[in-house]
Every structure is written in structure tokens, then in C-alpha cells.
Backbone atoms as SQL, in Angstrom:
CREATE TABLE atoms (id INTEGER PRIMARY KEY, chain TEXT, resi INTEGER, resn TEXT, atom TEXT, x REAL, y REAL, z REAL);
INSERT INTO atoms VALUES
  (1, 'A', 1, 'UNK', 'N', 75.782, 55.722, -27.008),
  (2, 'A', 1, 'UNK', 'CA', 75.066, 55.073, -28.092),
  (3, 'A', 1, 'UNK', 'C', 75.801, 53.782, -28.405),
  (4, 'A', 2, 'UNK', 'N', 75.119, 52.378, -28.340),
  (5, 'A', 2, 'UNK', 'CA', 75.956, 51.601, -28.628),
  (6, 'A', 2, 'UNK', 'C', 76.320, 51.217, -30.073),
  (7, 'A', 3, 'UNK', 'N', 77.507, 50.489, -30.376),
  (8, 'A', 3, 'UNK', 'CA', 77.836, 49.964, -32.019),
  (9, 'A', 3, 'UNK', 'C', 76.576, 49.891, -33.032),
  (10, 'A', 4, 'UNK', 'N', 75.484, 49.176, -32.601),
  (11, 'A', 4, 'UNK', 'CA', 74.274, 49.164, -33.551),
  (12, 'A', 4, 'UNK', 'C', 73.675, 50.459, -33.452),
  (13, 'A', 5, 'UNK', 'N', 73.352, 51.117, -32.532),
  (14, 'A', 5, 'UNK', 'CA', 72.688, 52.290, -32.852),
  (15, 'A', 5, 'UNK', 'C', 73.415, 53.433, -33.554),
  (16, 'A', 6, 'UNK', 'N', 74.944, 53.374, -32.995),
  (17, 'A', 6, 'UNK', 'CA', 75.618, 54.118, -34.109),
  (18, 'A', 6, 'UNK', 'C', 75.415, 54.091, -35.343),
  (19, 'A', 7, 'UNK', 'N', 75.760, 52.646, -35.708),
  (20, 'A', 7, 'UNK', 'CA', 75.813, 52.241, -37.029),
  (21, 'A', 7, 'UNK', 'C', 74.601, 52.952, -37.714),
  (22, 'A', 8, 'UNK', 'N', 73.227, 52.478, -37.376),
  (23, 'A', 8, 'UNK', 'CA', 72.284, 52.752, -37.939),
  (24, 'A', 8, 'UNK', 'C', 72.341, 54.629, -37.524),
  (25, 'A', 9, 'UNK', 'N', 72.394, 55.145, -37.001),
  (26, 'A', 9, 'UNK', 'CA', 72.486, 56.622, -36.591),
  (27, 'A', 9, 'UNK', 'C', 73.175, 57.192, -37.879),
  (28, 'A', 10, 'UNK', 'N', 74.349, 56.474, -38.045),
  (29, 'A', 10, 'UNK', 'CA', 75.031, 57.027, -39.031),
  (30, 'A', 10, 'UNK', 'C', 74.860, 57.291, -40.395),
  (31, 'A', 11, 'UNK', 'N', 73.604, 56.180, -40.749),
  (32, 'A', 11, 'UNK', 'CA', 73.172, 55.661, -41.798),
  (33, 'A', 11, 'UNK', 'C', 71.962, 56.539, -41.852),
  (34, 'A', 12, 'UNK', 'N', 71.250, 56.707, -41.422),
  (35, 'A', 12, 'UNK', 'CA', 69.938, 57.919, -41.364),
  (36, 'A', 12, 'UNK', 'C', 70.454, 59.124, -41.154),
  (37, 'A', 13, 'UNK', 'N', 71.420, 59.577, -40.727),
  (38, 'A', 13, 'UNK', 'CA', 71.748, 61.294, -40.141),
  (39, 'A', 13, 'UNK', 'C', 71.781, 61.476, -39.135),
  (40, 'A', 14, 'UNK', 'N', 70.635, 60.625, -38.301),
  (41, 'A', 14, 'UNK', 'CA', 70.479, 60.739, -36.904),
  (42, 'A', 14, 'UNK', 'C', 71.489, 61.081, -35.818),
  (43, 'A', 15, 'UNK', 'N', 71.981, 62.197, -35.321),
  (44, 'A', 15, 'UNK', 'CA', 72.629, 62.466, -34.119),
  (45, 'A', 15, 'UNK', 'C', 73.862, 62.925, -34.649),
  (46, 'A', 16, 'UNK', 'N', 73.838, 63.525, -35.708),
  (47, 'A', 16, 'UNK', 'CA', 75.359, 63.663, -36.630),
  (48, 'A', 16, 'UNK', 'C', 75.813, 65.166, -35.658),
  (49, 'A', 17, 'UNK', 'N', 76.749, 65.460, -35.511),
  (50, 'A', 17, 'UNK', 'CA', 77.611, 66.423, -34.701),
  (51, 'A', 17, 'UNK', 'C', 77.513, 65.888, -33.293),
  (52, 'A', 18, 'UNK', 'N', 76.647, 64.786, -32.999),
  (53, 'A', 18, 'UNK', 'CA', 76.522, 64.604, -31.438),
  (54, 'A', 18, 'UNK', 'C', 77.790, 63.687, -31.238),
  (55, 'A', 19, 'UNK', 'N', 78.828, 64.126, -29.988),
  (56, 'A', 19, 'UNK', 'CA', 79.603, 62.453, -29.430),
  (57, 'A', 19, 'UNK', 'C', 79.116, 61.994, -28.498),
  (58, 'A', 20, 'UNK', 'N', 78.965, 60.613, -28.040),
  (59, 'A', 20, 'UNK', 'CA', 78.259, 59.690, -27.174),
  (60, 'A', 20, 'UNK', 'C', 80.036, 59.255, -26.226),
  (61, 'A', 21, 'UNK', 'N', 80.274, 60.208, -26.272),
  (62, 'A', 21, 'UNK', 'CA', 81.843, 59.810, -25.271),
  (63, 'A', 21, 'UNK', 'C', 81.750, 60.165, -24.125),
  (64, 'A', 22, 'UNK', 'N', 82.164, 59.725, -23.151),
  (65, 'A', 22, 'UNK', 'CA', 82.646, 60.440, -21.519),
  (66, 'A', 22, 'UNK', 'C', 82.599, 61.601, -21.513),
  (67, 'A', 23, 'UNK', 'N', 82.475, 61.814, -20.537),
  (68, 'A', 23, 'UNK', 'CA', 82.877, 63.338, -20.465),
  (69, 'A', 23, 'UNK', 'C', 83.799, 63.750, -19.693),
  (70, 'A', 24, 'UNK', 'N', 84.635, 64.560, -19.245),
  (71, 'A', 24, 'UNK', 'CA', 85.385, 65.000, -19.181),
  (72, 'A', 24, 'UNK', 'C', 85.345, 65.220, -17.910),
  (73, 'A', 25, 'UNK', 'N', 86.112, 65.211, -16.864),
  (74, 'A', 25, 'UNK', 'CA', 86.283, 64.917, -15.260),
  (75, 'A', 25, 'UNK', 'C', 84.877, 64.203, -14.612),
  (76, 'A', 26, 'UNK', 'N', 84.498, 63.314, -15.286),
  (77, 'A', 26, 'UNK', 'CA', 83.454, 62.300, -14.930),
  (78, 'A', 26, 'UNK', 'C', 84.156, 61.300, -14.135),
  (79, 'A', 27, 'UNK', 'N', 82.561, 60.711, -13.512),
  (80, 'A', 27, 'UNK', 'CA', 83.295, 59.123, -12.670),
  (81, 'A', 27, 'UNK', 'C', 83.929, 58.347, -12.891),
  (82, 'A', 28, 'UNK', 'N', 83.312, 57.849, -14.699),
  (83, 'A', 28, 'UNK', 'CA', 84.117, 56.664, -15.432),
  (84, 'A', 28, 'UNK', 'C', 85.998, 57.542, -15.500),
  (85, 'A', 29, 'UNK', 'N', 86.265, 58.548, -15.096),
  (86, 'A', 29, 'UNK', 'CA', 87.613, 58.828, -15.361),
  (87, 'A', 29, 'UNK', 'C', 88.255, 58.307, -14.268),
  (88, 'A', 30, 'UNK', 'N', 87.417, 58.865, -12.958),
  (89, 'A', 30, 'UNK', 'CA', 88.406, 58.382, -11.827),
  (90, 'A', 30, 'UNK', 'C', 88.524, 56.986, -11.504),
  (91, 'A', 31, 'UNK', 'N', 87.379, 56.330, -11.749),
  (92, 'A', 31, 'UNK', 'CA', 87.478, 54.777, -12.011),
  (93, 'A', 31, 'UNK', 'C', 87.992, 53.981, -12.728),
  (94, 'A', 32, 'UNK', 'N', 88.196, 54.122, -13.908),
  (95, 'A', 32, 'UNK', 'CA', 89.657, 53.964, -15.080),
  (96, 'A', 32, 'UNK', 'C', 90.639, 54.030, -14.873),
  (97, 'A', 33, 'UNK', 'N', 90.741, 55.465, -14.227),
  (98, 'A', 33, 'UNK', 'CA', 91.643, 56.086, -14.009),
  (99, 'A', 33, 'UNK', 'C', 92.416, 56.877, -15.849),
  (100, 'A', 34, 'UNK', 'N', 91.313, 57.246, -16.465),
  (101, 'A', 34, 'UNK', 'CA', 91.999, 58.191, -17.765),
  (102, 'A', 34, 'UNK', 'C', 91.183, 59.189, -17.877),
  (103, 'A', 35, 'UNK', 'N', 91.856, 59.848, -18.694),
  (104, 'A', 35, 'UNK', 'CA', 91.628, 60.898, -18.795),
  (105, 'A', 35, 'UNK', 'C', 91.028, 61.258, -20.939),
  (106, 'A', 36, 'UNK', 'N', 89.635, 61.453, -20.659),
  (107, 'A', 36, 'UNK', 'CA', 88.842, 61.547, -22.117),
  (108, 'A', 36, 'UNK', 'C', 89.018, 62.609, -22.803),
  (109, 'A', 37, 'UNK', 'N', 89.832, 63.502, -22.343),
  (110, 'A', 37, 'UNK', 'CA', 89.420, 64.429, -22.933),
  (111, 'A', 37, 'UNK', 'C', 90.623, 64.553, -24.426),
  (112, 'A', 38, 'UNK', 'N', 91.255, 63.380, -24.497),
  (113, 'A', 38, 'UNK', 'CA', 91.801, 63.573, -25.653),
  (114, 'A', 38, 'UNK', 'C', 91.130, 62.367, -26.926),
  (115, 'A', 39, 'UNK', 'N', 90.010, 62.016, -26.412),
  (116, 'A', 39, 'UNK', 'CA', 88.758, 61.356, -27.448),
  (117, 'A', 39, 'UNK', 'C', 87.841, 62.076, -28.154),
  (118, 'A', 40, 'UNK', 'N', 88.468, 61.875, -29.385),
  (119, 'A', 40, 'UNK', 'CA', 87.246, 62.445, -30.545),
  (120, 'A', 40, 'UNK', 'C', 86.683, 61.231, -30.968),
  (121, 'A', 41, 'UNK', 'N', 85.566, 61.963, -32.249),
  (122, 'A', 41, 'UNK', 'CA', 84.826, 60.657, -33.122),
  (123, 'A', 41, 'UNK', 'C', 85.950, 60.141, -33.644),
  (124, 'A', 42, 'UNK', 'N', 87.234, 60.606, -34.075),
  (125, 'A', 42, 'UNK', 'CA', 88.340, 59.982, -35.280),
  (126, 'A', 42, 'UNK', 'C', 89.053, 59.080, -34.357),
  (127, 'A', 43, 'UNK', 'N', 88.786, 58.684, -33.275),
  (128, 'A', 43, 'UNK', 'CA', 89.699, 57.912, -32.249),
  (129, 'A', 43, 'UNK', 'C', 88.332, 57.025, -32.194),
  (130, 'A', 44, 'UNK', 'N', 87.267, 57.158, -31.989),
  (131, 'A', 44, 'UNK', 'CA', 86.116, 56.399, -31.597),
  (132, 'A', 44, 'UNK', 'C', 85.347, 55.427, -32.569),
  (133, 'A', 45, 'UNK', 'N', 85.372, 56.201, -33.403),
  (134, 'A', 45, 'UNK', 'CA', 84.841, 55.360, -34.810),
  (135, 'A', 45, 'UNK', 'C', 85.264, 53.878, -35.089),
  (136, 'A', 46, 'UNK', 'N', 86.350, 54.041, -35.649),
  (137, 'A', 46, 'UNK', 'CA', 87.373, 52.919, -36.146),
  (138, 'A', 46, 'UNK', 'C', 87.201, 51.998, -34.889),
  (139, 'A', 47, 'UNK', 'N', 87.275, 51.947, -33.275),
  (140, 'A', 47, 'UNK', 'CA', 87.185, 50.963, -32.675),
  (141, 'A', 47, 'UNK', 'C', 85.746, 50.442, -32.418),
  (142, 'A', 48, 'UNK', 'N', 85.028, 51.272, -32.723),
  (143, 'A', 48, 'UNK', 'CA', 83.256, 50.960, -32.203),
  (144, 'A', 48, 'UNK', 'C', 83.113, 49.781, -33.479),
  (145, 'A', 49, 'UNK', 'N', 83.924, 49.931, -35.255),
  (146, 'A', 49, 'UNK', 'CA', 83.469, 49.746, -35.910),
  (147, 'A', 49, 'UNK', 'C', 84.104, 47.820, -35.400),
  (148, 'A', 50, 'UNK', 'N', 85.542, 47.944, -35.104),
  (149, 'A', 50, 'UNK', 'CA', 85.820, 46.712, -35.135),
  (150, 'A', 50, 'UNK', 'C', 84.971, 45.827, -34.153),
  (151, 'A', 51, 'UNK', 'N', 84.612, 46.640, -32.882),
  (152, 'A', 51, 'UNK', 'CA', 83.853, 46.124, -31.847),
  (153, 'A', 51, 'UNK', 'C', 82.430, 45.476, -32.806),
  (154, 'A', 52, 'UNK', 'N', 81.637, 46.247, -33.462),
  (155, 'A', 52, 'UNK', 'CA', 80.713, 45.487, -33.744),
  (156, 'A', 52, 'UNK', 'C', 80.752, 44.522, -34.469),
  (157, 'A', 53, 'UNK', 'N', 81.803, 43.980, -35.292),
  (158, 'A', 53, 'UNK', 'CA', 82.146, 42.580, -36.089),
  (159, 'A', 53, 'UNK', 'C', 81.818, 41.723, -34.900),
  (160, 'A', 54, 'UNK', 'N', 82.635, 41.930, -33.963),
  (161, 'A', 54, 'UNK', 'CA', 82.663, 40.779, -32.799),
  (162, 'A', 54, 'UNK', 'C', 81.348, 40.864, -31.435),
  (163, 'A', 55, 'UNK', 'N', 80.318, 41.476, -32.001),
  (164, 'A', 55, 'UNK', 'CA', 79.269, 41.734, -31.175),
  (165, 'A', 55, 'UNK', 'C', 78.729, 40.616, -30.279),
  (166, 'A', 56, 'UNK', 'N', 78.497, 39.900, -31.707),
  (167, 'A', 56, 'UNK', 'CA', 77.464, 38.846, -30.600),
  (168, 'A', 56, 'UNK', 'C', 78.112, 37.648, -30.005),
  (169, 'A', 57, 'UNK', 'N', 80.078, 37.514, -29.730),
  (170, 'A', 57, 'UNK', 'CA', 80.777, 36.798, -28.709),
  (171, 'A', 57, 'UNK', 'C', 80.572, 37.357, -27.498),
  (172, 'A', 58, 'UNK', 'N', 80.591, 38.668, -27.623),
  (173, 'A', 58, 'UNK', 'CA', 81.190, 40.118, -26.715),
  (174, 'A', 58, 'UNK', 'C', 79.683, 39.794, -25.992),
  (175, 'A', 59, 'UNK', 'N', 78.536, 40.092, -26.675),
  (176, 'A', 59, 'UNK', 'CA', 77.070, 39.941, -25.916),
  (177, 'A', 59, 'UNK', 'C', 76.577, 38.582, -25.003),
  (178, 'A', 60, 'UNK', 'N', 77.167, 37.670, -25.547),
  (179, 'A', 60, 'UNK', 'CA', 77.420, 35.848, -25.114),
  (180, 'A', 60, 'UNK', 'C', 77.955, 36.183, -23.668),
  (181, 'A', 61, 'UNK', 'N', 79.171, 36.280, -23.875),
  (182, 'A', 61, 'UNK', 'CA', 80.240, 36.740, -22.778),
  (183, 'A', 61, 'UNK', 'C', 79.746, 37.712, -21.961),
  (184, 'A', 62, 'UNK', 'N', 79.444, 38.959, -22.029),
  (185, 'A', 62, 'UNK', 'CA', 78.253, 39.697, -20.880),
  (186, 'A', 62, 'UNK', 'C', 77.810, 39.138, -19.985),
  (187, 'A', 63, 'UNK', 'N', 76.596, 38.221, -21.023),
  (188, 'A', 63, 'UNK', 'CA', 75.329, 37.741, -20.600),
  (189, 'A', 63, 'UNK', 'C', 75.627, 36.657, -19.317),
  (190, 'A', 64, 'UNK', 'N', 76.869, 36.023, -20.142),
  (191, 'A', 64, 'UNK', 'CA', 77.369, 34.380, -19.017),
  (192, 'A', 64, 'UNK', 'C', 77.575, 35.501, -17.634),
  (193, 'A', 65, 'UNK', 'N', 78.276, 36.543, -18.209),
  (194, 'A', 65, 'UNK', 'CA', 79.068, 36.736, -16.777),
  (195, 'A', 65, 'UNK', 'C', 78.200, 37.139, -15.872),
  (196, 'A', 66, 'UNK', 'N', 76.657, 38.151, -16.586),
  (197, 'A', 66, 'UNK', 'CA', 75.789, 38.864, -15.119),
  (198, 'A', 66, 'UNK', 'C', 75.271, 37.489, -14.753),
  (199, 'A', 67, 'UNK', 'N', 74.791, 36.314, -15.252),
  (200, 'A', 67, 'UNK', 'CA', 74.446, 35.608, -14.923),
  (201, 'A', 67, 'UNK', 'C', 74.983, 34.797, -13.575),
  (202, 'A', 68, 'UNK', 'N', 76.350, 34.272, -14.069),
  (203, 'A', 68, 'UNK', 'CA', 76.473, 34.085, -12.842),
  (204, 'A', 68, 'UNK', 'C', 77.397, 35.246, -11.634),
  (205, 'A', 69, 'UNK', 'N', 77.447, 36.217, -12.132),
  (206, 'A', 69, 'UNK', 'CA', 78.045, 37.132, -11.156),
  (207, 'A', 69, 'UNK', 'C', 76.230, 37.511, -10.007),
  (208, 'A', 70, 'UNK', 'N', 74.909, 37.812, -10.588),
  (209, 'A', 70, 'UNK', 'CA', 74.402, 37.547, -9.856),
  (210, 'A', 70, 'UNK', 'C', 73.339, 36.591, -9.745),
  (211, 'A', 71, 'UNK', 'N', 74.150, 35.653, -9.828),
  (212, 'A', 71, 'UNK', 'CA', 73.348, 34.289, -9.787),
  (213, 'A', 71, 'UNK', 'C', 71.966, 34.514, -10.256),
  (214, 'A', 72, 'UNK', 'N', 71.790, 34.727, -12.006),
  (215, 'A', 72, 'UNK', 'CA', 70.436, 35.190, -12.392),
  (216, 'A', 72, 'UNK', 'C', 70.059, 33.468, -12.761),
  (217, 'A', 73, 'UNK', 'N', 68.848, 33.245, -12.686),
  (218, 'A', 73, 'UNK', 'CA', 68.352, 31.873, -13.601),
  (219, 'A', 73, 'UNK', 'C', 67.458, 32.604, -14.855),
  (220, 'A', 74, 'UNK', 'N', 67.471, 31.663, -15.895),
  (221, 'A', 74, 'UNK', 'CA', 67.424, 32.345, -17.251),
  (222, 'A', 74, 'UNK', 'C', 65.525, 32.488, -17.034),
  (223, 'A', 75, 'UNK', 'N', 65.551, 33.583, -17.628),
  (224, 'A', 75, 'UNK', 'CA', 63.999, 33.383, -17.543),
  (225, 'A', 75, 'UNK', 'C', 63.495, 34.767, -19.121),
  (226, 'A', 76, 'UNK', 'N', 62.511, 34.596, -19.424),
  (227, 'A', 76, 'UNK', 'CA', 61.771, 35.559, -20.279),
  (228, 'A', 76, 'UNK', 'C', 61.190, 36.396, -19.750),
  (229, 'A', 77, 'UNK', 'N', 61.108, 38.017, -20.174),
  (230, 'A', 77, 'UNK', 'CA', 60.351, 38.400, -19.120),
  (231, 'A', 77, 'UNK', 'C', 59.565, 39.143, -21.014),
  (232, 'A', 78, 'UNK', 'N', 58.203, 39.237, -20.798),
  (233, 'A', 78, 'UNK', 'CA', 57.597, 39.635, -21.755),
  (234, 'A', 78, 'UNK', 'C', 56.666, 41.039, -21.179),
  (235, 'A', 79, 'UNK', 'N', 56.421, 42.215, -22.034),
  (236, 'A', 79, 'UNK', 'CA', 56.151, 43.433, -21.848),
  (237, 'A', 79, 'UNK', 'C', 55.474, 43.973, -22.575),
  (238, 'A', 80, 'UNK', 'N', 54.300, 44.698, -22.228),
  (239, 'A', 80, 'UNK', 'CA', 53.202, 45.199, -23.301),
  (240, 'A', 80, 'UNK', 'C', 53.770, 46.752, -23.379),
  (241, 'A', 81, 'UNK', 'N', 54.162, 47.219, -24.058),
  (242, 'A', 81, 'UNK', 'CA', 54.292, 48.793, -24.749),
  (243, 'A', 81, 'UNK', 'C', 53.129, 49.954, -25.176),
  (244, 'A', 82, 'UNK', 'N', 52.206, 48.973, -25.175),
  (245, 'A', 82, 'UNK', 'CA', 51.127, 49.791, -25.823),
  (246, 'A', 82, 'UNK', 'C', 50.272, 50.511, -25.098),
  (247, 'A', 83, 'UNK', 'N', 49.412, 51.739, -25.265),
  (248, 'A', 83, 'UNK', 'CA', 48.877, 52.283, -24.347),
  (249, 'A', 83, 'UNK', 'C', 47.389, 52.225, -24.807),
  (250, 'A', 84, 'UNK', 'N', 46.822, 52.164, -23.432),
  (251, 'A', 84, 'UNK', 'CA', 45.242, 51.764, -23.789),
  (252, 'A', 84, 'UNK', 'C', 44.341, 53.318, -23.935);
């Protein structure tokens, strides 16, 4: 769940007892190389919270990098949701 959806999750009830953490002898471990299983919400919280102050540098910075990591050109892509 990312910083905004937390946030707001937290704020409605939504998903309360759920953690959105790794799991435990997963890929992201051997690729890290750590080990999650000593992550709770009381370790997770406090950094998700500082992370979202600095969101929209962090989202800037992403964006530059898929861009040119795969040479995207900027474009809009627009999408109908609705069902007929």
C-alpha cells in the first residue's frame, strides 16, 4: 500500500490489522539481501510517514529516471473506465 493510500486507509479504518510488508523468505529478500521478518507496523509507520512529506521530489525523481532508463517520450495516455 503506498504512503497515500496508507495515509488515507488509516484515516477511514480501512485495512486496520492488515501489514502491506514483505514477506518473509520472499524475492525482494534475496535481492536486498535482508531479512523482513523483524518488520512490524511500529518500524514501518514512522518511515512511510516521513517518506510522504517528501513525495512529490521522490515521484519527480522516479519519473526522470524510467524515462530515460527506457527511453520513454512523454506522452498522455487517456482511458475510459466506464462500462457500457
Amino acid at each position: 500500500m503506498g504512503c497515500r493510500n496508507r495515509t488515507e486507509a488509516r484515516q477511514s479504518g480501512v485495512g486496520e490489522g492488515k501489514s502491506q510488508k514483505p514477506e518473509e523468505g520472499s524475492e525482494l529478500e534475496d535481492i536486498l539481501k535482508q531479512n523482513f521478518g523483524q518488520l512490524n507496523d511500529d518500524r514501518l509507520y514512522p518511515n512511510m510517514d516521513r517518506l510522504y512529506g517528501k513525495r512529490a521530489p521522490i515521484e519527480a525523481a522516479l519519473c526522470g529516471k524510467e524515462i530515460t532508463l527506457f527511453s520513454l517520450k512523454e506522452s498522455i495516455l487517456l482511458y475510459d473506465l466506464t462500462s457500457t
